[in-house]
GUPAKE-619675 format. One record per residue: residue in one letter; x negated, y, z of N, C-alpha, C in turn. Coordinates in steps of 0.1 Angstrom, whole numbers, plus 2048, in hexadecimal, padded with zeros to 3 digits. Layout:
GUPAKE-619675
AXYZXYZXYZ
...
***
This chain:
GUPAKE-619675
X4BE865E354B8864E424B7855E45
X4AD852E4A4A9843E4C4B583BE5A
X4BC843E624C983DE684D0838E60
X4D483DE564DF837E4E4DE830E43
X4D382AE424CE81EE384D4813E3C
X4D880AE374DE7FBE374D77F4E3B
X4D37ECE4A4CE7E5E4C4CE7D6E4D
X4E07D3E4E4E27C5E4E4EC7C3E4A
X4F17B8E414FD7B7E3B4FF7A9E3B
X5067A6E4150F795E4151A796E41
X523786E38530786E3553277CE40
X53D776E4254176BE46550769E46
X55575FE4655F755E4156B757E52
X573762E4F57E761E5C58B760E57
X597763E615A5761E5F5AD76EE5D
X5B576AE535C0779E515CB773E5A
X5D577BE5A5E4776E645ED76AE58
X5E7767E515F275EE4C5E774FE4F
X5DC750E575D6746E5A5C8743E4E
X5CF746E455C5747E335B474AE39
X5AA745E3459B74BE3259E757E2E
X595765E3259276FE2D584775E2E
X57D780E2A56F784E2A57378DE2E
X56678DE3D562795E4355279BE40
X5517A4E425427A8E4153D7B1E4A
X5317B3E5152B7BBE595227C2E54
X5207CDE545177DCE4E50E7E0E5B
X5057E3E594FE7E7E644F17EEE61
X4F07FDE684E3809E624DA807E6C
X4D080CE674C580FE724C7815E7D
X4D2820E7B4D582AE844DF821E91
X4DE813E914E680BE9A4F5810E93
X4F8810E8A506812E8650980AE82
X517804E8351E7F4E7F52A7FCE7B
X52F7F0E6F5397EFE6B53E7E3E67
X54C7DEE6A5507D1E6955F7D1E65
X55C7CCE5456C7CBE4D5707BEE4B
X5817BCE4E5857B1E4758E7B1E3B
X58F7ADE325947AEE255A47A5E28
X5AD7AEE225BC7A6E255C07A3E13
X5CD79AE195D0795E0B5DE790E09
X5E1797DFE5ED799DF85F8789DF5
X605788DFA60B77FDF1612780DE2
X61878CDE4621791DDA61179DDD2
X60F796DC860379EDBE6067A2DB6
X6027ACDB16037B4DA45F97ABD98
X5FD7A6D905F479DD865EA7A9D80
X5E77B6D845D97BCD7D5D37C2D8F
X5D27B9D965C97BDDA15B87B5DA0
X5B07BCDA55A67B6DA55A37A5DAA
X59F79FDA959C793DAB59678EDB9
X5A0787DC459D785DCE593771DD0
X58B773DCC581765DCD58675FDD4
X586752DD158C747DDB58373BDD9
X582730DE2579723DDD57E71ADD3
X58871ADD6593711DCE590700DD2
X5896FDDDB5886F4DE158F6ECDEB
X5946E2DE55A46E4DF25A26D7DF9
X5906D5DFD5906CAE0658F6DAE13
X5926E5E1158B6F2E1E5996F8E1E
X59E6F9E255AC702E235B4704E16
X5B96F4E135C16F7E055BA6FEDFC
X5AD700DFA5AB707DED5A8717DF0
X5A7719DFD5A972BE0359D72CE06
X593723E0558672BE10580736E06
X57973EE0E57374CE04561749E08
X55D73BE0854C73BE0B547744DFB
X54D741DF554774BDE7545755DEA
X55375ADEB553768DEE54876EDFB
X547762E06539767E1152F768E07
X52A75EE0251F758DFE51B763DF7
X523769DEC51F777DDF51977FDEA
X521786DF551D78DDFF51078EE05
X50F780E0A4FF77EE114F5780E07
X4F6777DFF4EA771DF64EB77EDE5
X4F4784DE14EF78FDD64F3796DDC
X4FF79CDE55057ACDE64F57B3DF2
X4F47A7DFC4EE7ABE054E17B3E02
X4D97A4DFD4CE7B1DF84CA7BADEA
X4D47BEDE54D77C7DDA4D87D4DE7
X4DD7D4DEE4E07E2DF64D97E0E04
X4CC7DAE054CA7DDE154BF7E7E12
X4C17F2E1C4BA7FDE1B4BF80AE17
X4C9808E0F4D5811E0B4D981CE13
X4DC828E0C4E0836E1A4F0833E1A
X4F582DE26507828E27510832E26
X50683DE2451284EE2151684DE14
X50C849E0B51084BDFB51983FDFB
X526840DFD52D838DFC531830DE9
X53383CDE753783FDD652E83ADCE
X51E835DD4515833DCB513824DCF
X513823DDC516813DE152080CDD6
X52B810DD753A80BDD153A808DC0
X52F813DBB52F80FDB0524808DAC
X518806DB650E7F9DB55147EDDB6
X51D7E8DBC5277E2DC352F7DDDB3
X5337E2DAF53D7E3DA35327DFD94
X5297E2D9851D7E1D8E5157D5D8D
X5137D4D9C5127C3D9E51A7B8D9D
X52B7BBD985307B1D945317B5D89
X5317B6D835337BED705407B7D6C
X54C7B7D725587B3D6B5667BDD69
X5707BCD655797C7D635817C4D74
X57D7BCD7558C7B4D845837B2D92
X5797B2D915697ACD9C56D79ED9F
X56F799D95573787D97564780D95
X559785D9654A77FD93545780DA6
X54878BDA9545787DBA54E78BDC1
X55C78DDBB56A78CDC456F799DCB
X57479EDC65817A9DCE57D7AEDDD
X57B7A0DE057E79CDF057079FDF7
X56279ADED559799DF15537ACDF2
X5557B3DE854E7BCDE655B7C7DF1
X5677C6DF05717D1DF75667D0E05
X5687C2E0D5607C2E1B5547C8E1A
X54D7CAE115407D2E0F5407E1E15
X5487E3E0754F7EEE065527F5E0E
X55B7EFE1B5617F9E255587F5E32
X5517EBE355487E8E4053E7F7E3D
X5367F6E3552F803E3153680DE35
X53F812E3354581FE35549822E48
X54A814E47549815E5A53C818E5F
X531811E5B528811E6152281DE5E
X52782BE5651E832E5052783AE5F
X53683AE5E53C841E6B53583FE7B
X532834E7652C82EE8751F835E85
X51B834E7E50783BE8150A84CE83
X517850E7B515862E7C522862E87
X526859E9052D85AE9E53A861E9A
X54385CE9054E863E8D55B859E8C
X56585EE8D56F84FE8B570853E7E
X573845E78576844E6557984AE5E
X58984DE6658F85CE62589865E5B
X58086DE6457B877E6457087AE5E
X56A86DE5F55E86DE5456186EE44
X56C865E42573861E34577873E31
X57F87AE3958A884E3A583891E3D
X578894E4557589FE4D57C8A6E52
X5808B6E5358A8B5E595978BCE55
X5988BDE4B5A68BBE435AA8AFE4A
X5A58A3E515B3898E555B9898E5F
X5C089FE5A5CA89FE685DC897E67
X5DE894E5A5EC892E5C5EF884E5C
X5F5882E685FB876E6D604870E5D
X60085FE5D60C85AE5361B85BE58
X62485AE52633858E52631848E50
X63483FE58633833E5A641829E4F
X63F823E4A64981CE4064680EE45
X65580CE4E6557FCE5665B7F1E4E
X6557E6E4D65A7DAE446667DAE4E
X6727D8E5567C7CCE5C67F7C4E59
X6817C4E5368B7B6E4A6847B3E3A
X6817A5E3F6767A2E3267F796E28
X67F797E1C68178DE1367778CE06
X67D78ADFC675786DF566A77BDF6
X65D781DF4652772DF764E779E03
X65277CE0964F782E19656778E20
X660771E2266976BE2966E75DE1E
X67775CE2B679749E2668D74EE25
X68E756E1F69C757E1D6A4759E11
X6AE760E0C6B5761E066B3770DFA
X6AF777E046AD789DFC6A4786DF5
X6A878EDE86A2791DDB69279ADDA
X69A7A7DE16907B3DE56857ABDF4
X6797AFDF16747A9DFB66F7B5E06
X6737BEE0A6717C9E1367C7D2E16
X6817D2E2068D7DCE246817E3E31
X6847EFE2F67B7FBE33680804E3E
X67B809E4668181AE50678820E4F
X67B82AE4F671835E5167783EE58
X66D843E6467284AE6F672856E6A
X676860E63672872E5F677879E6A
X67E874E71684881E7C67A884E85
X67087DE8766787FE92659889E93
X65B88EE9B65089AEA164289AE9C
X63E88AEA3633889EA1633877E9D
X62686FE98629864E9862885BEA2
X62685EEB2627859EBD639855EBD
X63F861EBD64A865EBE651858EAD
X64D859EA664E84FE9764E842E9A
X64683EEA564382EEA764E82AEB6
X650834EBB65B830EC0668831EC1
X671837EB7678835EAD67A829EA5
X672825EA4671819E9A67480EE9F
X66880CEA766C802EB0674801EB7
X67F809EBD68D809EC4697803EB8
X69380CEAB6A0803EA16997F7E9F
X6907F0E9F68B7E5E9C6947DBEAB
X6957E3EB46987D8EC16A47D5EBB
X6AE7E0EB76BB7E1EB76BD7D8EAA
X6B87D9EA16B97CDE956B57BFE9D
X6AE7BEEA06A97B5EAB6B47ADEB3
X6BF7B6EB96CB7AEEC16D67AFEB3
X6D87B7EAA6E37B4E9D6E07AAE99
X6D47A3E956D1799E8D6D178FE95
X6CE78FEA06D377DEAA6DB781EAF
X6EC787EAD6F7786EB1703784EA8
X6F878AE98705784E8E6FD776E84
X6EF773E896EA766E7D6E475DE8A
X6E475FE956DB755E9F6CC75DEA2
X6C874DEA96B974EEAD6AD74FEA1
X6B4748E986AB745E8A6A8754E84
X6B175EE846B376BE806A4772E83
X6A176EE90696775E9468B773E92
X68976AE8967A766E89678772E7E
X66A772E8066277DE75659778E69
X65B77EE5F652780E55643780E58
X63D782E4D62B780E4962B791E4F
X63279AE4C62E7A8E566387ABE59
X63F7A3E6263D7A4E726507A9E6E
X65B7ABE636657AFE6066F7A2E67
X67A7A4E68684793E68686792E5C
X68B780E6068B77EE5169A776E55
X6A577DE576B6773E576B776EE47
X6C2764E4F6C4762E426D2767E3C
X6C8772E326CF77BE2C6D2777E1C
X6DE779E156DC77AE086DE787E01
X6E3790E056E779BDFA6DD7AAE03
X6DB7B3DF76D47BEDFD6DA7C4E05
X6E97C7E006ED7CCE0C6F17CEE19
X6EE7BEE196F27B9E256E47BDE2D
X6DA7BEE2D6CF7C3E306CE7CFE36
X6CF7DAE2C6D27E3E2C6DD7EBE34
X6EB7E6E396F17EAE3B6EE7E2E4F
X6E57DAE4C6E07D4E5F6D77E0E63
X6CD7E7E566C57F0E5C6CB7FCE60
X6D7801E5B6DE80EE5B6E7806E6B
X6E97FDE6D6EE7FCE796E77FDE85
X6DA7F5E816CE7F7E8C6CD809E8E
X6C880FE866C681EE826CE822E8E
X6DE820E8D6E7828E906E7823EA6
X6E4815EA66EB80EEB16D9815EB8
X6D0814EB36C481FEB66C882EEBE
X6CF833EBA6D5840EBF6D1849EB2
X6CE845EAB6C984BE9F6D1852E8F
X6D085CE886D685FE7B6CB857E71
X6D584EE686CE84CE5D6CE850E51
X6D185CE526CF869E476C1871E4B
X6BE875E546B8880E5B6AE87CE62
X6AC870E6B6A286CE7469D85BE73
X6A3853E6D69F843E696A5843E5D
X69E847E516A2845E4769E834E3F
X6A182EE3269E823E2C693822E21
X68E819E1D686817E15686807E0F
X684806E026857F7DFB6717F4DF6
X66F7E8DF66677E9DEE66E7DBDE8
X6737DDDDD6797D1DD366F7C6DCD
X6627CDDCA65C7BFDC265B7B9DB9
X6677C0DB066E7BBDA66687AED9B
X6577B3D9B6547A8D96653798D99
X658798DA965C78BDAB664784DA8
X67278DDA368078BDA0685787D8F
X67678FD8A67B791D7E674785D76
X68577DD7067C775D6267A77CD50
X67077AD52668780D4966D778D3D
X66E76ED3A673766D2F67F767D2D
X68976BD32697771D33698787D33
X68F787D36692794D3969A79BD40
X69E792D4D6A8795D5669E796D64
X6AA79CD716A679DD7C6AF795D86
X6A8789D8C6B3780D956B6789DA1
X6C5791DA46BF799DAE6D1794DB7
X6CF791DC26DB790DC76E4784DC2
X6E077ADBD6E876DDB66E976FDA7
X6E877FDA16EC77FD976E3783D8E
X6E4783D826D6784D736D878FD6F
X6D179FD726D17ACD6D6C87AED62
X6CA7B6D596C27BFD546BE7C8D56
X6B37D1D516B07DCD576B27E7D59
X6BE7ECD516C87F1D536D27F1D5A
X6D57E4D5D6DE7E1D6B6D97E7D74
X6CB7DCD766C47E0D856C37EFD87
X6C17F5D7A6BE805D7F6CA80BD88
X6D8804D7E6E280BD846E4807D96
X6DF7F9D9A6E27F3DA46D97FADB2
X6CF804DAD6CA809DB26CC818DB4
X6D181CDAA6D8828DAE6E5829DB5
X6E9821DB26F881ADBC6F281DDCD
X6E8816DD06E0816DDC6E281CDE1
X6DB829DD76D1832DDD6E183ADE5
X6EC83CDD96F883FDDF6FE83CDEA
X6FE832DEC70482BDF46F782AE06
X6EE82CE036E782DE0F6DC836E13
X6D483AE1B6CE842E206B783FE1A
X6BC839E0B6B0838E076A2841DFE
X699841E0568F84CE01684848DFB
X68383ADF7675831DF467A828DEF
X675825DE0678816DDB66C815DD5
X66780ADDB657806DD365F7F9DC5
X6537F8DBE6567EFDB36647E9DB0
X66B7F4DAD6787F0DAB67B7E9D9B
X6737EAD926707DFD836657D7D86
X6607D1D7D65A7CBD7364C7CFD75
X6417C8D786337CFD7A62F7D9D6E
X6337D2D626327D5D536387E1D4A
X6467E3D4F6517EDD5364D7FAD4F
X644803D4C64480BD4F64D818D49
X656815D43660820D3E66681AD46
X66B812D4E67980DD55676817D64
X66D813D6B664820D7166582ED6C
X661832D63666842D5D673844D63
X67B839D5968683ED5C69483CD69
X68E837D73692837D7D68D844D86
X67F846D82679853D8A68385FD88
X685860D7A690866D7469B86CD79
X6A1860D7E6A8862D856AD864D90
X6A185FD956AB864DA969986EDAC
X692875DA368487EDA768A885DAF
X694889DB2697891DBE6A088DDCD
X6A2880DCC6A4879DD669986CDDB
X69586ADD468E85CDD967D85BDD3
X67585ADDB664857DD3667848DCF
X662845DBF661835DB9652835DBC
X653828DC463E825DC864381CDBE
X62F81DDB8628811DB162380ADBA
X6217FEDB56187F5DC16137EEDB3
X61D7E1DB66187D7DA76197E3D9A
X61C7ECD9561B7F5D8C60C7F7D89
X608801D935F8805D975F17FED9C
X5F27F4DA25E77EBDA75D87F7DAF
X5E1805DB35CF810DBB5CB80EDAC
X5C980DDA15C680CD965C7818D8B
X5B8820D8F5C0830D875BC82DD79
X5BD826D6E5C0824D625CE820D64
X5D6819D6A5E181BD695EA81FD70
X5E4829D795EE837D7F5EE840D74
X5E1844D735E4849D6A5EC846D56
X5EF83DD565FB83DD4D606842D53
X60783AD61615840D6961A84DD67
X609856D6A60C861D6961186DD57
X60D865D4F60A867D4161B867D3F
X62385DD4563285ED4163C85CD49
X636864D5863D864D62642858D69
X63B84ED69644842D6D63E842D7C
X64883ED8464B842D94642852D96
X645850DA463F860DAA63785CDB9
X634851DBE62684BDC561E83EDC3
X614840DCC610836DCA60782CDD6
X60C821DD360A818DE05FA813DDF
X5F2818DE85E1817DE95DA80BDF1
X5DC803DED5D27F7DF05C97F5DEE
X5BC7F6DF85B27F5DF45AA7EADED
X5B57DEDF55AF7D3DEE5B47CEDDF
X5BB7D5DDB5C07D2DC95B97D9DC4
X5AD7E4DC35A27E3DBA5947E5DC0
X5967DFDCF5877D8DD257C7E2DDB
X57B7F2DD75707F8DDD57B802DE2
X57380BDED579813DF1577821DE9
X56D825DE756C830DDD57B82FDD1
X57B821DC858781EDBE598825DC4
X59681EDD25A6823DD45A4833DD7
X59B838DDE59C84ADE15A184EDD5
X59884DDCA596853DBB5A9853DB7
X5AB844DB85BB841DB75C684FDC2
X5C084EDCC5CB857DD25CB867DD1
X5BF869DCE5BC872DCC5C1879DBD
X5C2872DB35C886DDA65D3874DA8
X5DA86BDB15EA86DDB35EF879DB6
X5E9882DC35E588BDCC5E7893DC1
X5E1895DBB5D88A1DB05E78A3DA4
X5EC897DA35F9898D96605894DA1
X60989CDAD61389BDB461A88FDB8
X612885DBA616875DBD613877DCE
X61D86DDD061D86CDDF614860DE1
X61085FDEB604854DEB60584FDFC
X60983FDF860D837E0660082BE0C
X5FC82CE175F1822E185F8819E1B
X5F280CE115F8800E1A5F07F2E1F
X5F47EDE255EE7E2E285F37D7E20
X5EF7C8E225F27BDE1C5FA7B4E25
X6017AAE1C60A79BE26601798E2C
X5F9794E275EC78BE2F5E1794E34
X5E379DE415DC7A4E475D47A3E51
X5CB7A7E565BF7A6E645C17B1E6A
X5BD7B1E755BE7BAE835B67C5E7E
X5AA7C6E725A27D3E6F5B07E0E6B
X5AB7EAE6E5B27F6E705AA800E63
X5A97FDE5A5A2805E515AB811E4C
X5B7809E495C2813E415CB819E48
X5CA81AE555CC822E5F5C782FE60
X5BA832E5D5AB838E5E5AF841E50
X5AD839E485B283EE3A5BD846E35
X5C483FE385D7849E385D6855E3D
X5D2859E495CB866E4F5C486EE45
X5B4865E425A786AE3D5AC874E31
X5BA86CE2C5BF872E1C5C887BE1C
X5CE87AE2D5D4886E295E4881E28
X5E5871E1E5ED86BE195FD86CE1F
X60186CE2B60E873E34614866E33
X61285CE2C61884EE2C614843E33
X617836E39611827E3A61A81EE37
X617814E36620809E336187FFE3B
X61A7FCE426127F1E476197E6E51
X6257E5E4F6307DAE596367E0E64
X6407D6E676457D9E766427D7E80
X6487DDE8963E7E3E9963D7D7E9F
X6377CAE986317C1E9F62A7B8E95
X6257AAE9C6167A6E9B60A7AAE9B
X6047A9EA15F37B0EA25F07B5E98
X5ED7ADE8A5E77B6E7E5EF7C5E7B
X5FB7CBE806057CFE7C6067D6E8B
X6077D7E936077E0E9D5F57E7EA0
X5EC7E0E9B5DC7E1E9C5DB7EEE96
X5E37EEE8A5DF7FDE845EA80CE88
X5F8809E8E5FE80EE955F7816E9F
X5F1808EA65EA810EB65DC819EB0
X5D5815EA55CC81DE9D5D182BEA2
X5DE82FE965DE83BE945E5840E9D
X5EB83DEAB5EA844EB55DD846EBC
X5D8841EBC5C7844EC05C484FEBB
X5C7851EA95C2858EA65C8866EA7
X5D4865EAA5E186EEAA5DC878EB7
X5D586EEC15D2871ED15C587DED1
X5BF876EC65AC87DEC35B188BEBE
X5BB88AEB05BD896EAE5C48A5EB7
X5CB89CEBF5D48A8EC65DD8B1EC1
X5DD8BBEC45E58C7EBB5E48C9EAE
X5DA8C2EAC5D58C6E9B5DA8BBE94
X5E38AFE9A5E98A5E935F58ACE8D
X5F88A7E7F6048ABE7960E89DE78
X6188A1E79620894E7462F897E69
X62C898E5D63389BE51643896E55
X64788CE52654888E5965B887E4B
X66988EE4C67188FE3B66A898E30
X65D8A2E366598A7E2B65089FE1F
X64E892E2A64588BE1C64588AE11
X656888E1065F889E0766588FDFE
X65C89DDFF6648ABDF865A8AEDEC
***
């Protein structure tokens, strides 16, 4: 139908929350329908994600501006697709992918073509008057994510001492996810006064999403602040504020050694396995993303192995949303979810296919956001649209990071009774 033809498409050159250049782009139908994406961007990367363009010109922001990445947009993406029906999303995405002819979209950038990608899909929601959700989902979407909060950030997230760069809660006790976000944020206050009464004022500053970052050296010491927040909350952290890690491991691990710097000391992977199963004993944890080696993938097996009936192992750097290599995951069981970023393989059609992947061979499937995030609410929209029961997307503050929060109470609000909110069964 002539409404939903692509009528205008421009990129332009704006800010993600770490201050960095990012691509934005604007979609716009006949049918007066707009759509407007910003593309976020990762610190901690998986070395097989698609290729995020950069100028590398470092008289413009150190070397960060993305005029390329506009420029591909305006001048080849634009009029390759004006006139386009913005419904056929799947046919867009692979013109898209066609027009850069690379394995990584490093010829017109990650960055350039994802903003394509998901502006379209807005603007096709705006011409047929539906929120994103529902357009992406119809109406199977109903189930609220189970929210997975960064608090306490280390790693390359923070300027401190921890090895693991994500200490996690997850609210499962809760009703609904209205009822989830405020939970969270009560043990966030309560961590909030533990950590400037036993490290100072310094304790409190926050991370790139929005987690503190004390200065901490050991996991447990981490871990055993969250189970206090949990508790000083009014809360059980067995039953209703449970834990979650995302380790990283590839940031820890030297590869020319074959060890893992984790806590002062030099493990192997055997260690580490055992040091994680120690954890899981020792604390109230249900989620360990990237706990090896990106490359790892028996070390993965065999951790899933092990705790498959206590704890889901997310891929992130493993899978890269990359279903050639979920699917290995899946070929030899290594972890049991998978962490969905749209922007580590670029189109939005790529990451569905990915979760859907997962979905289909009993993988749990977590939406997440990026360190270097914008106020756009896409994967808010998405987490729902899928069905997915998961988010990851920070703690209950800074704008980029409460933006998609207040999203899915919006969306929580539109649904009404027909909202689901999974809780500890995500888990099962």
């Amino acid at each position: 139908m002539e409404e939903f033809k692509i009528s205008f498409v421009k990129a332009r050159e704006a800010l993600d929350s770490r201050g960095n250049p990012t691509v934005e782009v604007e979609v716009r139908t006949k049918g007066r329908g707009q759509g407007i994406a910003l593309v976020p961007a990762g610190a901690s990367k998986g070395a097989h994600e698609a290729l995020e363009l950069r100028d590398g010109d470092p008289r413009r922001f150190k070397g960060r501006g993305v005029l390329r990445a506009v420029n591909n947009v305006n001048n080849i993406i634009a009029p390759a697709i004006m006139g386009f029906d913005s419904r056929r999303q799947r046919a867009l995405d692979r013109l898209l992918i066609t027009l850069d002819g690379t394995p990584n979209k490093s010829k017109l950038g990650a960055n350039a073509i994802l903003g394509v990608s998901l502006a379209n899909a807005k603007a096709a929601a705006d011409t047929m008057k539906l929120p994103l959700f529902q357009y992406l989902g119809g109406a199977r979407a109903r189930v609220m994510p189970v929210p997975l909060m960064n608090i306490i950030n280390g790693g390359k997230h923070a300027g401190n001492e921890l090895s693991l760069q994500e200490f996690l809660i997850i609210p499962v006790g809760a009703d609904s996810f209205r009822e989830a976000i405020r939970m969270a944020c009560e043990v966030y206050y309560e961590l909030k006064d533990y950590l400037k009464s036993k490290y100072g004022l310094l304790a409190i500053n926050v991370g790139d999403e929005g987690g503190f970052a004390p200065p901490m050296k050991l996991t447990r010491e981490a871990l055993d602040a969250l189970v206090k927040a949990i508790k000083s909350a009014g809360y059980d952290p067995e039953t209703q504020v449970v834990l979650g890690l995302d380790a990283a491991a590839s940031s820890f691990y030297d590869e020319d050694r074959g060890v893992y710097k984790v806590d002062g000391q030099d493990l192997t992977k055997e260690q580490l396995l055992e040091f994680y199963l120690d954890l899981v004993d020792e604390y109230p944890i249900k989620s360990i993303e990237d706990p090896f080696y990106e490359e790892d993938f028996e070390a993965f097996r065999e951790i899933t192995q092990r705790l498959k009936d206590k704890v889901q192992i997310v891929g992130d750097d493993l899978f890269v949303t990359n279903v050639k290599r979920l699917r290995r995951g899946i070929e030899i069981g290594a972890a049991n979810a998978l962490l969905l970023k749209v922007n580590q393989i670029g189109t939005l059609s790529e990451a569905i296919d990915a979760a859907e992947l997962a979905m289909k061979n009993g993988y749990n499937v977590i939406v997440s956001h990026r360190s270097g995030e914008t106020e756009d609410t896409t994967i808010a929209d998405l987490a729902v649209a899928l069905n997915a029961g998961q988010i990851k997307t920070g703690a209950p503050a800074r704008g980029e990071r409460t933006a998609k929060y207040n999203r899915l109470l919006r969306i929580e609000d539109y649904l009404g009774e027909e909202a689901v909110y999974p809780g500890m069964r995500i888990f099962k």
